[in-house]
N, C-alpha and C positions, 0 to 999 in steps of 0.2 A: 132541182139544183144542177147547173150544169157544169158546174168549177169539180176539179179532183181534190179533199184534202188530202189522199194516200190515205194507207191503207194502217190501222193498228192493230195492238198486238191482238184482241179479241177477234180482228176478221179473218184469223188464218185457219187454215185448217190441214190436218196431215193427212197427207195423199191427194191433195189437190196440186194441179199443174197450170202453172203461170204463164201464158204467151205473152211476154213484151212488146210496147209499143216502142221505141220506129225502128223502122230499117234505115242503118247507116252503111254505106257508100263511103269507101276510103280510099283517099287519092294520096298523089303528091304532097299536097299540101300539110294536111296530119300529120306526112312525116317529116318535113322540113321544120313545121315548128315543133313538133317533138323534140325533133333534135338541139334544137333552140332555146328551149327551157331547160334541158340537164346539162348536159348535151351530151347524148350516149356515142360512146367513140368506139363502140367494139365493130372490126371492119367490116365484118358482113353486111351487116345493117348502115353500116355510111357507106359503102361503094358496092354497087352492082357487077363493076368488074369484078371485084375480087371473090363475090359472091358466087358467078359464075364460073370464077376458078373450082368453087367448092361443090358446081355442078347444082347449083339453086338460082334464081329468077330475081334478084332483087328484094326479097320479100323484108315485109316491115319487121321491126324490133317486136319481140313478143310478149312484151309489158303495152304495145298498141293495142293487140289485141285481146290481151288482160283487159286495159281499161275501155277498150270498147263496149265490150260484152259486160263489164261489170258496171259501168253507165244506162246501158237497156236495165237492168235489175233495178235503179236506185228509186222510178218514181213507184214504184208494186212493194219493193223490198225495204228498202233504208231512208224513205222520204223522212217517215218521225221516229227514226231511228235516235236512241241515247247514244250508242256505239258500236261501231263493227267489230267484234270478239275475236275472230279466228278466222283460219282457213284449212281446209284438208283435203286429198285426193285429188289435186286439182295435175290436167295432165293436158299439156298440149301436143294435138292431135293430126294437124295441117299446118304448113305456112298459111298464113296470108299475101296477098299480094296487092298494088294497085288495081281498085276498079273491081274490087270483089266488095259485096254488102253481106253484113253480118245480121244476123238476128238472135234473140235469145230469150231462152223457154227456162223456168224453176221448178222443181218440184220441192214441195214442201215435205221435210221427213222428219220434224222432230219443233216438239214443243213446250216449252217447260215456263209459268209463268215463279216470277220472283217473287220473294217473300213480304217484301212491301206494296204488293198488290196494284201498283202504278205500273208496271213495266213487265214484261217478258222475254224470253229469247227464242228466237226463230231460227230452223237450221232448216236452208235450201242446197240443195245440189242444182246448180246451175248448167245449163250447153249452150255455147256459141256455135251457130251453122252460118257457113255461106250459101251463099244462093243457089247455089246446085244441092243445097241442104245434106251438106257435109259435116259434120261436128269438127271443127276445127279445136275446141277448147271444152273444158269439163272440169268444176271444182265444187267445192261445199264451201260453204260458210254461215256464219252465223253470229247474228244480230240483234243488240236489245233493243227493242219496240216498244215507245210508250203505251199505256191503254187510252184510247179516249173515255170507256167510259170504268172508270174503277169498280165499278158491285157487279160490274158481266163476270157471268161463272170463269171459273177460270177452268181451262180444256184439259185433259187428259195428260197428261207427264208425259211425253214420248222423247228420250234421250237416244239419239243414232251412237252406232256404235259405228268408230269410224278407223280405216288402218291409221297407225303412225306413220309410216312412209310407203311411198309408191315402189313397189316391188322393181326393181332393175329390168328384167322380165317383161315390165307393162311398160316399159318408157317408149316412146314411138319418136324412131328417127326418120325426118322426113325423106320420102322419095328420093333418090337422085344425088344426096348428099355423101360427099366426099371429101377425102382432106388429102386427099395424095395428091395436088397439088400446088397445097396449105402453104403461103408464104410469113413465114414467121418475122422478116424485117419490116414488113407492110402493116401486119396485123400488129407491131408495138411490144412485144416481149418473146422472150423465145422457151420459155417451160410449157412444157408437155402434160401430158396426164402422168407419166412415170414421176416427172419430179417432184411431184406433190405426194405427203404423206400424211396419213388419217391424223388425226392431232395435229395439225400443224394449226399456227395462226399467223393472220395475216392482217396488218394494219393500212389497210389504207390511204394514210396520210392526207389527205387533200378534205375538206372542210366547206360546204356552203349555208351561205344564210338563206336565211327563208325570207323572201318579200310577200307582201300582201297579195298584191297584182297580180305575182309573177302567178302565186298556186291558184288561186282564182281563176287563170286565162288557162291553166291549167284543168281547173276540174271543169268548167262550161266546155273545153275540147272534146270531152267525152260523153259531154251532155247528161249530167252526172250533178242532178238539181237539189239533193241533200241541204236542206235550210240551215244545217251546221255551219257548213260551209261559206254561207253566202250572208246572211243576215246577223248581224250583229247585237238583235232584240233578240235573238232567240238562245241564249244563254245569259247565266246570271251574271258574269264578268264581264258582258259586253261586248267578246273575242267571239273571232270565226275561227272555227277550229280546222287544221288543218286536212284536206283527205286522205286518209292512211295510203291510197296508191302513190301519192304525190311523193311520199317518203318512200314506197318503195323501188320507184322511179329515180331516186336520187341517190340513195342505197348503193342500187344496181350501178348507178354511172361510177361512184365513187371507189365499184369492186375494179374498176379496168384497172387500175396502179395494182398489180400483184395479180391479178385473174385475165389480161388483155384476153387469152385465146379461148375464154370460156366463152365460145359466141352463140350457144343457143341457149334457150329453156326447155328441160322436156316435163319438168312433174314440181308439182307445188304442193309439199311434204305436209308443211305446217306453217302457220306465222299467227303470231301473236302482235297487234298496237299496244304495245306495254304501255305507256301513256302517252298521254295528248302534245301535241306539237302545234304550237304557235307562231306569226308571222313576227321576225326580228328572233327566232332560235337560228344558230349554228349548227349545222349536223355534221358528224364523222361518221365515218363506219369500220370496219372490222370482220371478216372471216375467218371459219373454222371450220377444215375439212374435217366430214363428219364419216367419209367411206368413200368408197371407189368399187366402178366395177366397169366391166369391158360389155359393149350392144354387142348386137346382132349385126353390125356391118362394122367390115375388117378397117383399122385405125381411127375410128370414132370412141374413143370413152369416157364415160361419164362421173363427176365427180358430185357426190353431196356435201353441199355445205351449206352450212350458218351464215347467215348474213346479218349483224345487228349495227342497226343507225345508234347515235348515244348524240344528247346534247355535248357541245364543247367543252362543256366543266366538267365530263366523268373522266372518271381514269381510262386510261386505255385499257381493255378487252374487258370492259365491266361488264357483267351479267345478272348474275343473281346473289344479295343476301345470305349470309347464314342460317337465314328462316324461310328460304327457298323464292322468295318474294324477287322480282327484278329490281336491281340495282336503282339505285334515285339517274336520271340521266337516261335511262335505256329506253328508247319509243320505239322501235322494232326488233323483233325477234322472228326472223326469215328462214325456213329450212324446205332446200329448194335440191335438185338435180338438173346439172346444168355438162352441156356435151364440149366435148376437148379433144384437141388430135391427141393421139398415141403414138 
């Protein structure tokens, strides 16, 4: 047989390491329609000059290289994937830039099949490298995996024990980056890391719909072949379900009203796809600084916050139930560390 169906949940194994196949080459292009689908407006990432002000190369948005490297994972990881669960420890390591290729390796660290004996959950820790085989990116996640065959033993319980958030400490700013000479009428708002304070929240305001095509051109960008997505035989309602980076893609765009000068990523805390998003849903979003703390290079600091997408019909900053459950409306729960002048 020379077809792949992917892989299930009985072919994993803990402590085994995943090489992914292909190597992608990212240019201009990727990011011009990146930008074209959300369309992320924070200035680093749309102008090179200004980038260069901040003593960095133009380098892409870091939800690119999110969904680069999490594309390499989808045909070994999430091909007959039920749903992507979670994320933790994830830390970005390197820009990116044009003209650099990425690659990306799993290691499997935890397994636990479900009690309806059709499915399990898989926990990989993922690394993106460039071609000088650089770790640019590093996160975990985890995934329910149907079985193909239901009476295979089920393996060993192995549950990772994993931090809550990325220590301040471990957050890596890249090389060369500064803000002293940080244009705040350029970049679109003028708060600082001083003017935000832990509890605060922040609405978003701005709203978009979800089209079929649009998250579809979306996830084949990343080469990111999930049958969820794409086939509409392969759920009972006849829906392609949406790609949770797709939302968090859109999330992010939607933080610029109120967040403009958060213009990096450096650590991806936790997130949760509270539930599924379909094409013709409206998304909002909503922030909640969750801490603050100062890096290791002078007027760079870093703010953690909450990021949650909500269908259009929830109330504003809905979250969770009285019975700890998420809100009806909530389809992302984001808890990220992202860098801000001081």
């Amino acid at each position: 047989m020379k077809t792949n169906p992917g892989r299930f949940f009985e072919d994993y194994r803990v402590g085994e390491t995943i090489r992914h196949a292909v190597p992608r080459t990212l240019l201009g292009g990727e990011k011009a329609l990146y930008h074209a689908l959300y369309p992320s407006r924070h200035a680093l990432h749309s102008s090179d000059r200004f980038a260069g002000l901040c003593g960095l190369a133009g380098p892409f948005d870091d939800l690119i290289t999110f969904h680069t490297v999490f594309g390499k994972t989808v045909p070994d990881i999430s091909l007959n994937a039920v749903a992507n669960l979670g994320y933790a420890e994830g830390r970005w390591l390197k820009p990116v830039y044009p003209a650099d290729t990425l690659t990306a390796t799993s290691d499997v660290i935890g397994l636990k099949q479900n009690s309806n004996g059709e499915s399990g959950v898989v926990w990989v820790r993922t690394t993106g490298r460039n071609e000088r085989d650089e770790a640019v990116l590093e996160y975990v996640r985890w995934v329910m995996v149907r079985k193909f065959d239901t009476a295979a033993q089920a393996p060993d319980t192995v549950i990772p024990e994993l931090a809550p958030v990325v220590p301040p400490e471990m957050l890596v700013v890249p090389d060369g980056l500064t803000f002293s000479r940080y244009d705040f009428d350029l970049a679109g708002e003028p708060h600082r890391w001083g003017d935000y304070e832990v509890g605060e929240k922040i609405d978003h305001l701005d709203r978009v719909t979800i089209e079929e095509a649009e998250h579809m051109m979306a996830t084949r960008l990343w080469q990111n072949t999930a049958k969820v997505h794409f086939d509409a035989t392969n759920r009972d309602d006849g829906k392609r379900l949406i790609y949770g980076g797709h939302i968090i893609s859109l999330a992010r765009t939607l933080s610029f009203n109120g967040l403009a000068n958060v213009q990096l990523l450096a650590a991806l805390n936790a997130g949760t796809h509270a539930a599924p998003c379909f094409a013709g849903d409206t998304i909002s979003a909503w922030s909640e600084v969750l801490g603050k703390a100062e890096t290791n290079v002078p007027g760079v600091g870093a703010l953690r916050l909450r990021l949650v997408a909500q269908k259009a019909d929830a109330p504003p900053f809905s979250l969770r139930t009285e019975d700890g459950k998420y809100a009806p409306g909530v389809v992302l729960d984001l808890d990220y560390w992202g860098l801000i002048p001081i």
